[in-house]
C-alpha positions as CSV (number, residue, x, y, z in Angstrom):
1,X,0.0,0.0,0.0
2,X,1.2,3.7,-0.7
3,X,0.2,6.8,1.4
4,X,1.4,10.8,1.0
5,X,4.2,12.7,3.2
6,X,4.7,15.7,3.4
7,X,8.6,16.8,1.9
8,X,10.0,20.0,2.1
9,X,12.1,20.8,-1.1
10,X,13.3,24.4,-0.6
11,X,11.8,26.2,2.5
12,X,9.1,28.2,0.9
13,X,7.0,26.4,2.6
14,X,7.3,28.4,6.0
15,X,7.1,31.3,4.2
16,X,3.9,31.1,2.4
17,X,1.8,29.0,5.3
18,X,1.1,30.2,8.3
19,X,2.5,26.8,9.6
20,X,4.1,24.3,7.8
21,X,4.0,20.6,7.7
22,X,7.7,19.4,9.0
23,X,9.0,17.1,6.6
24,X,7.6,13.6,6.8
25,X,4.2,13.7,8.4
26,X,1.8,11.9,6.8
27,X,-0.4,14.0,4.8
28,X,-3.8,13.8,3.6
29,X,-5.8,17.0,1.4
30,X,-6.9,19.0,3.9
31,X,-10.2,20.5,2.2
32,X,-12.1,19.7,5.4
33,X,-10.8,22.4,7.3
34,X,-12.3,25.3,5.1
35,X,-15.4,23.7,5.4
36,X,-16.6,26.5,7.5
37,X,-15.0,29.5,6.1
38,X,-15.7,31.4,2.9
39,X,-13.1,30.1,0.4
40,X,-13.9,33.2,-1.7
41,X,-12.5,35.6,1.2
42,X,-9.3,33.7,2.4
43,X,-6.2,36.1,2.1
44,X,-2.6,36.0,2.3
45,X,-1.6,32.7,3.8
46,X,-4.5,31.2,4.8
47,X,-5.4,31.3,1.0
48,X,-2.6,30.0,0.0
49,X,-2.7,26.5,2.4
50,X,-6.8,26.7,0.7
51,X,-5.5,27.2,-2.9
52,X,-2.7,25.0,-2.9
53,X,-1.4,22.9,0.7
54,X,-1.9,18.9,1.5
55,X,-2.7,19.4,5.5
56,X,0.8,17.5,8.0
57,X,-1.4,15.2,10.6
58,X,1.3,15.6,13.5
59,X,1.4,19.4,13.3
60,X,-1.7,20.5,10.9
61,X,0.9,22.3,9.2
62,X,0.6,22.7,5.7
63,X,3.0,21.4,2.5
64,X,2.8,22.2,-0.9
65,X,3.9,18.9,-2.3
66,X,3.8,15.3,-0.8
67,X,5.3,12.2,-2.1
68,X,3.7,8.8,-2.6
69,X,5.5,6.3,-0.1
70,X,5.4,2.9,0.4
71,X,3.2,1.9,3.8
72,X,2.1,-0.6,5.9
73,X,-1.0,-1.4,7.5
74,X,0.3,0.3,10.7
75,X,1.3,2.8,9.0
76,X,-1.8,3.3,7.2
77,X,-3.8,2.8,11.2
78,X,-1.4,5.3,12.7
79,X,-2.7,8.3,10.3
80,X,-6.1,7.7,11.0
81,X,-5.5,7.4,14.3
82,X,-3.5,11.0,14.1
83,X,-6.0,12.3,12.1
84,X,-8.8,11.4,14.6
85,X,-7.3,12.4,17.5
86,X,-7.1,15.8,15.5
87,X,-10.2,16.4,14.7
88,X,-11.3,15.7,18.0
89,X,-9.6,18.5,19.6
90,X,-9.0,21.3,17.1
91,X,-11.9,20.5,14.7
92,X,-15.3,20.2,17.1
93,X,-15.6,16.3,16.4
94,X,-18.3,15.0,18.9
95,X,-16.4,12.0,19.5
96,X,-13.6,9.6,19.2
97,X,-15.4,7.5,17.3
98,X,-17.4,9.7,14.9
99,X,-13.8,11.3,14.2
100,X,-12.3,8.0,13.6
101,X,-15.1,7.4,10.6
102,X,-14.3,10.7,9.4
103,X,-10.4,9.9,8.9
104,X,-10.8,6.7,7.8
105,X,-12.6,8.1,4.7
106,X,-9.5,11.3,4.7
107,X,-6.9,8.9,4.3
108,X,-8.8,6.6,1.9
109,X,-9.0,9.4,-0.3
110,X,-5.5,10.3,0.6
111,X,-4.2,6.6,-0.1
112,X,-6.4,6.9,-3.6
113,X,-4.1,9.4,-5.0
114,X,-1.0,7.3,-4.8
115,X,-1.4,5.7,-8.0
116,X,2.0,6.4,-9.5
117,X,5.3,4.9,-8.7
118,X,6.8,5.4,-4.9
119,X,8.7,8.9,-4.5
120,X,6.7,10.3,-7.4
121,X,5.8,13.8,-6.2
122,X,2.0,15.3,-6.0
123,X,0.6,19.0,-6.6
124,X,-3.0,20.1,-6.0
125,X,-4.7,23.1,-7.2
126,X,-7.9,24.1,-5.1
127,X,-10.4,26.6,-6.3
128,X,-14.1,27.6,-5.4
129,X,-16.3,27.6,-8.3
130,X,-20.1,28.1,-8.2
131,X,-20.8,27.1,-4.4
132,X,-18.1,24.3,-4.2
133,X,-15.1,23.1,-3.5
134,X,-12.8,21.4,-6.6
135,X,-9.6,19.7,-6.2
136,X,-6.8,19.1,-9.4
137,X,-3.7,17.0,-8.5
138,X,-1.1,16.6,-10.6
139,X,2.3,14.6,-10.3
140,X,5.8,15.7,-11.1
141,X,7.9,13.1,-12.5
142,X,11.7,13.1,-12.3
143,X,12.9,14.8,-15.8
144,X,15.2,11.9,-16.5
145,X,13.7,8.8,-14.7
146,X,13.5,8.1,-11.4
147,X,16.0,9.6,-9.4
148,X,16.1,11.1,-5.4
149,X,13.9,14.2,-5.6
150,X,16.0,17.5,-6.0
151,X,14.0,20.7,-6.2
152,X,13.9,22.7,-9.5
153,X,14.6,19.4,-11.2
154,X,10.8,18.2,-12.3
155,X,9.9,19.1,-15.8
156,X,7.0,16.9,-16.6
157,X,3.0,17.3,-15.4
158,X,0.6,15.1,-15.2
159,X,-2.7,15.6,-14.9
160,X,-5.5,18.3,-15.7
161,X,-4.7,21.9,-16.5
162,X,-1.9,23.7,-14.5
163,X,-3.5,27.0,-12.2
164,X,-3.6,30.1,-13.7
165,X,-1.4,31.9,-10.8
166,X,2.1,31.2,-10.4
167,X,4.4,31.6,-7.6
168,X,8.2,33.3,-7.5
169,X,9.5,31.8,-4.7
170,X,13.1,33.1,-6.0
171,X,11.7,36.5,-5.7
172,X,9.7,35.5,-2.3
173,X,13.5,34.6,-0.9
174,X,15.6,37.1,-1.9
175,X,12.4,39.5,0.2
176,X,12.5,36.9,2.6
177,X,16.5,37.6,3.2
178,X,16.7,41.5,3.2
């Protein structure tokens, strides 16, 4: 069985979330947790995790990549398990149980996206058309083969259209720095 982790290629990531995922959690999409806000007003970071982070269980941090692993059972038992507890105490679930039935189905969806080869890399794209709530992933595929990931080295996309927006994180650094 495969499930997501959260990696950390550069560190834009603690820049553009409000908290990041530390590399390694397991990860599922985290689209629940705008279920009560207004997608439509989200600013600055907190639009960013909407528009493009997978949700870190240990920390609720956010990531803007994950890569498909190889998992075990336990594994698989411990991120639910995470995810419950989670929900139970930042996230209003009623009970232990009831949460546990809610990230069961989180990390089913989660463990539906690793379809591709171990240590290929995913992407989403979240947007809020017409009263909902759509998803896009897409993976990033070594440019020569497989090979240990190495940021700035993916050329290749697979999946439905890339987002409209872009992001310089070269341009976000060099701010970041002075």
């Amino acid at each position: 069985m495969k499930l997501l982790r959260t990696i950390r290629l550069d560190p834009s990531d603690t820049f553009v979330f409000e908290q990041a995922a530390e590399p390694g959690e397991w990860a599922v999409s985290g689209a629940f947790v705008f279920w009560n806000s207004d997608p439509a007003t989200l600013a600055g970071k907190a639009r960013t995790a909407f528009r493009s982070g997978f949700l870190g269980l240990s920390s609720l941090g956010w990531s803007t990549l994950v890569q498909i692993v190889d998992a075990t059972e336990d594994d698989r038992r411990t991120a639910i398990d995470q995810l419950a507890h989670q929900l139970v105490a930042h996230f209003g679930a009623p009970s232990l149980a009831e949460a546990m039935t809610a990230a069961e189905e989180e990390v089913a969806f989660a463990q539906s996206l690793c379809t591709q080869p171990k240590d290929m890399l995913v992407a989403v794209h979240r947007s809020y058309d017409d009263g909902e709530v759509r998803e896009q992933f897409r993976t990033l595929r070594p440019r020569n083969g497989e090979k240990p990931a190495r940021a700035f080295s993916f050329l290749e996309v697979e999946g439905d259209d890339q987002p409209a927006e872009s992001v310089d994180l070269l341009g976000m650094a060099e701010r970041e720095r002075k």
